[in-house]
N, C-alpha and C positions, 0 to 999 in steps of 0.2 A: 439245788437249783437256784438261781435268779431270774431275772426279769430283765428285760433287755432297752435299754433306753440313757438318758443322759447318765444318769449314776446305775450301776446293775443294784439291785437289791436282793438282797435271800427271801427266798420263800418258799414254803414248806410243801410237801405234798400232799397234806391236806388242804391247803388254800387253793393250792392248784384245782383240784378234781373237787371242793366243793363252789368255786367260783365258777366251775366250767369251762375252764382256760381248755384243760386236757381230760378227757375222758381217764377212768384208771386203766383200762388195759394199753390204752396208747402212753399213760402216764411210765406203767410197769415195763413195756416195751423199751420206749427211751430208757432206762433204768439196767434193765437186763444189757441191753446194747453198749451202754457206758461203762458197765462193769467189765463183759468182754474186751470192749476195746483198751480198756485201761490197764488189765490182767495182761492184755498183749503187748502195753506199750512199756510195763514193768520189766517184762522177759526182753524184748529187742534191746531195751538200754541196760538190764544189766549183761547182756553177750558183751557189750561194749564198754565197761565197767562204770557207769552212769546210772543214778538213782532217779526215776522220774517220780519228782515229790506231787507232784499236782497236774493237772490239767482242764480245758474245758470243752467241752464238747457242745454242738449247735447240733441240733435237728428240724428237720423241716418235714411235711409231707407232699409227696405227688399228687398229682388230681386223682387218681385213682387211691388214695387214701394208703399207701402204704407210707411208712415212716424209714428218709433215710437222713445220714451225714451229710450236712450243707457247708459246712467249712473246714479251714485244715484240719490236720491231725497230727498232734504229737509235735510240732514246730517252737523253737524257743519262744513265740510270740505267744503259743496258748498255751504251754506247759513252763514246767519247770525243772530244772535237771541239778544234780548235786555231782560231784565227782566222788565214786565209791571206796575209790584208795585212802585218800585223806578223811572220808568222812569221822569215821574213829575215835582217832588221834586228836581230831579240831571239837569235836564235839566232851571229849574228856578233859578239854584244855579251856574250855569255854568259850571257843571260837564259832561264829557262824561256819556255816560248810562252804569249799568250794563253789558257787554258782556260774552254769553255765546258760543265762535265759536273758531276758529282758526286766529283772528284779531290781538289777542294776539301775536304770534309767527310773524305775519307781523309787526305789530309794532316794534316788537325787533329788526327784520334783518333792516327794514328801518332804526333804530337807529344805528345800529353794525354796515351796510355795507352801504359804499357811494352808488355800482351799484351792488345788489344782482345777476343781470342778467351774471353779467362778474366774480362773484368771482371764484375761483378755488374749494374751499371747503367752505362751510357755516356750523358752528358748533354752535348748537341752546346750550344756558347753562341749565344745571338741574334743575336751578328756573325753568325756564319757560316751560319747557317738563315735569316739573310736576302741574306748574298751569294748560297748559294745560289739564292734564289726569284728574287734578280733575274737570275742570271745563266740560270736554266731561262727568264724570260719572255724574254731575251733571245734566247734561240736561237728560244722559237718566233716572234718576230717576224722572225729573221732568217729564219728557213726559210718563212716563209708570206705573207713580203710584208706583213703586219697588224698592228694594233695590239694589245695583249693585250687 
C-alpha cells in the first residue's frame, strides 16, 4: 500500500490500522480484493501471451460503508505488462523485458529530470509520446484480438 498525495509513499499495514486510517477487516478486505483481482489480471494476460508484472489498485467506500473499486483496472496507465514470448531469452541475455505500459515515459523523465516531483514544467519528446501510443495501440490489439 501507499498513501495518495504529491509523491505516493509505502506504508505498512500496520501504520495503516494502527493510525486508524483503515480499520483491519476493511484493511484485510482491500487485501483479499487485490489479490483476486490481480490472480484474475495474471490469467486474462497470459491467454493473451502477456505478463502482468505489477499493478495498483484504488478503493473507495459507499456511504453505506461497503468497500469498492474506484479506478481503472488493469490499463497500461496502472499496470505493467512484459511480453511472455521474449521474456526468456532477454532476461538470460541480460536484457530488460519487452514492456508494454507507460514505464516508458518514466524512464525518460527519470533520465531528463534530476527531481520530476519539483520540476515546473515536464515536456515528454515526440519519440517517446509516440512510442508510447503505439505501444498502448499495441497492447489493445493484443488484448482484444482487433485492429485499432
Amino acid at each position: 500500500p501507499t498513501t495518495k498525495g504529491k509523491k505516493d509513499e509505502l506504508i505498512s499495514k500496520k501504520i495503516i490500522i494502527d493510525r486508524g486510517i483503515m480499520t483491519r477487516e476493511d484493511y484485510e478486505t482491500c487485501e483479499r480484493y487485490a489479490h483476486k483481482l490481480f490472480e484474475y489480471g495474471v490469467y486474462e494476460a497470459s491467454k493473451c501471451g502477456l505478463i502482468l508484472v505489477d499493478t495498483k489498485y484504488e478503493f473507495g467506500k459507499t456511504p453505506e460503508g461497503e468497500i469498492i473499486l474506484i479506478d481503472e483496472l488493469h490499463t497500461p496507465d496502472s499496470s505493467r505488462y512484459w511480453l511472455e514470448y521474449s521474456y526468456k531469452s532477454r532476461f538470460k541475455e541480460g536484457k530488460s523485458p519487452e514492456m508494454i505500459d507507460k514505464e516508458i515515459i518514466r524512464k525518460w523523465i527519470r533520465k531528463n529530470y534530476e527531481d520530476p516531483y519539483t520540476a515546473n514544467k515536464i515536456t515528454i519528446s515526440d519519440d517517446i509520446r509516440m512510442l508510447t501510443y503505439t505501444r498502448y495501440i499495441q497492447l489493445y490489439e493484443i488484448i482484444t484480438g482487433e485492429s485499432f
